[in-house]
N, C-alpha and C positions, 0 to 999 in steps of 0.2 A: 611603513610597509606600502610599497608601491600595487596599483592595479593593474595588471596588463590590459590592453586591449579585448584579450578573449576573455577576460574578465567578466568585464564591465558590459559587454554584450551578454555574455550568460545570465548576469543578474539583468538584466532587462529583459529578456526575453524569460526570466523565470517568472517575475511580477508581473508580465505582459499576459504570460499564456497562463497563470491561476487566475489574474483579472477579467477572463475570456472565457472562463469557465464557472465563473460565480455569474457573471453576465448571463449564460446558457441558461441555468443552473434558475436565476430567477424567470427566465421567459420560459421556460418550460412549463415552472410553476403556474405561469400567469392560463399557458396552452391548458392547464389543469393533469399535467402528469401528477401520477401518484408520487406520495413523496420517498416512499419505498423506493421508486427506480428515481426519484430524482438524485436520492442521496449514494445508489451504488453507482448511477453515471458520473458522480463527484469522485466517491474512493475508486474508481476502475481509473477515470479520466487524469487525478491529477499524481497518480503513480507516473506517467509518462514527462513527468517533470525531470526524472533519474537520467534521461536520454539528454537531454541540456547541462544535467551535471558532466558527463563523462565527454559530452565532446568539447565543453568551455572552461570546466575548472580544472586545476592542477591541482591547488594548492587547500586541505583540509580547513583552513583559517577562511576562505572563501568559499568552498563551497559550501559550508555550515549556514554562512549567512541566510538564505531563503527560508528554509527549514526552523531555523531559530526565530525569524521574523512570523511565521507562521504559527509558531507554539503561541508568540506572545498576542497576535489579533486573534488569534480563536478562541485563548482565553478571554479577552474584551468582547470581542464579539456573541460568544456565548451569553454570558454575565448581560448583557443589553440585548440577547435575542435576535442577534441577526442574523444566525445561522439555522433559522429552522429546516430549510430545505437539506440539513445536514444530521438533522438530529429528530430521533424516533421521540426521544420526551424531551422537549427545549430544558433547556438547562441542566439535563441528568445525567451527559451524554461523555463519560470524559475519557472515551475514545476518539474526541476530535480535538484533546490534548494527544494523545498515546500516538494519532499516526506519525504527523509532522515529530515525535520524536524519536520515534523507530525512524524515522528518515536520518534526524540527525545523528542519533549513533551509530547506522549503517553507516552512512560516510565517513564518521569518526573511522570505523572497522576495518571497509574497504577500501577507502580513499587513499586513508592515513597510515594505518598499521599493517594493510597484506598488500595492499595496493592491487589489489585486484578489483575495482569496481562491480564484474560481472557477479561477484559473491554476493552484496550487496542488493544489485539485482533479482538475483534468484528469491531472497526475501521479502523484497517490496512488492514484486510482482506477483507472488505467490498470493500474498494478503489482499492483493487489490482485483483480481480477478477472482482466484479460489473467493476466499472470504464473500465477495461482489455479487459474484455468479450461484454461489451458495444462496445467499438472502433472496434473489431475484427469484430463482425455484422453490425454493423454499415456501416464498411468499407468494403465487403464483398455481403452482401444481402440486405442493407440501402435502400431505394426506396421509403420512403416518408418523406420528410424534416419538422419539425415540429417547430423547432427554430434555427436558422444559421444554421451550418453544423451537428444538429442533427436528426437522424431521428426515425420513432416509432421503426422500428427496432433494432436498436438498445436499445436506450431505455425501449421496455419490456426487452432485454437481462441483460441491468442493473438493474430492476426490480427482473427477478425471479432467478438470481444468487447473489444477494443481501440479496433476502430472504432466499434461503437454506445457505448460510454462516453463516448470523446470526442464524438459525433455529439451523445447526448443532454444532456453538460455547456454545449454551444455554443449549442444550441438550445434548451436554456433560460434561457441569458444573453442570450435576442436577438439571436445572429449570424444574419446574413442569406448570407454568404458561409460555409460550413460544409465542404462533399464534399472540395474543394479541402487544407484542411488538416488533415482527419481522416484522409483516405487517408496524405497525406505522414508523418504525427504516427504512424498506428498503423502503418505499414512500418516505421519507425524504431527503434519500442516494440519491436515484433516481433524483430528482426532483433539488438536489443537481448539479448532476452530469450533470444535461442539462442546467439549469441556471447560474452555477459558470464560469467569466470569464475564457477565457484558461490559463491554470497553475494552478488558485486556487482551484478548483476540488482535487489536491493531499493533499490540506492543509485542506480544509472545510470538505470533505465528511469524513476523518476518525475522525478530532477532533468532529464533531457534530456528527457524528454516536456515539462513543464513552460515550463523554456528557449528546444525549441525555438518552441512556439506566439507564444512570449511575442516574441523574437526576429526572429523571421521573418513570422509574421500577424496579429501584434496591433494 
């Protein structure tokens, strides 16, 4: 199997731009940000990895690569601790197995079987801002607990940045009918995002965001 040219740039600039962001990622650390926001500037920041798949990969057999490569250092990296600024209890964390593989079966999904990328998108993004921005309020301005450690705060945060992600993914794919399944898509997200044991949240909220659009409004 041959690599094309836009190949072999994509996979560089995938390693290039998560290597730039674990770099961030430890200097922030050093600046003494909380690890709280150091770890959602990591899941907000390296969702935008999805934007180098869609304009360099074609081919499902390549764009897996990063994302596969991913699953496998975060489990070593875990296991030896090098991922604290990513994880709330070092070593407990096995939603930093769960994103990088919501990643890869999104692409599996939309890359490969509907060939629609932006479907794809609507899920990663949803997880990585909703989810993100959720923790950030939560942990922050939080002040009424609504089920274990979440609170409404936070969860309208993952409510109405839920909706304008999908809002603005739809609407720039040229859907004409939008309110309708962004409302249903980010209640889902949401409601997702407070219910899913810890960890599973990275795996559930993007494949069923994803799913449902694809499913039900596509």
């Amino acid at each position: 199997m041959l690599i094309s040219r836009s190949e072999i740039v994509g996979l560089i600039l995938s390693y290039a731009f998560v290597g730039i962001l674990f770099i961030l990622s430890k200097y922030f650390s050093v600046l003494g940000l909380k690890r709280e926001y150091n770890r959602k500037f990591l899941h907000i920041a390296i969702s935008h990895w999805w934007l180098i798949a869609i304009v360099y990969f074609n081919r499902v057999s390549i764009a897996i690569i990063p994302p596969l490569t991913f699953i496998i250092s975060n489990i070593i990296a875990r296991d030896y601790k090098l991922l604290d600024a990513m994880e709330r209890k070092p070593n407990h964390n096995q939603g930093l197995i769960y994103y990088p593989l919501a990643m890869t079966l999104l692409i599996i999904f939309s890359f490969g079987i509907i060939h629609e990328p932006y479907i794809g998108a609507l899920g990663l993004f949803t997880l990585a801002y909703g989810d993100g921005l959720a923790a950030v309020v939560g942990t922050t301005w939080g002040r009424h607990v609504i089920y274990l450690n979440k609170t409404l705060e936070g969860t309208i945060a993952m409510f109405v940045s839920s909706f304008i992600v999908i809002l603005i993914i739809l609407t720039i794919n040229n859907h004409s009918f939008v309110l309708l399944p962004t409302l249903c898509i980010s209640t889902i997200a949401t409601l997702l995002e407070v219910f899913s044991p810890s960890g599973y949240d990275n795996l559930l909220i993007p494949l069923f965001t994803s799913l449902l659009y694809y499913f039900v409004f596509y």
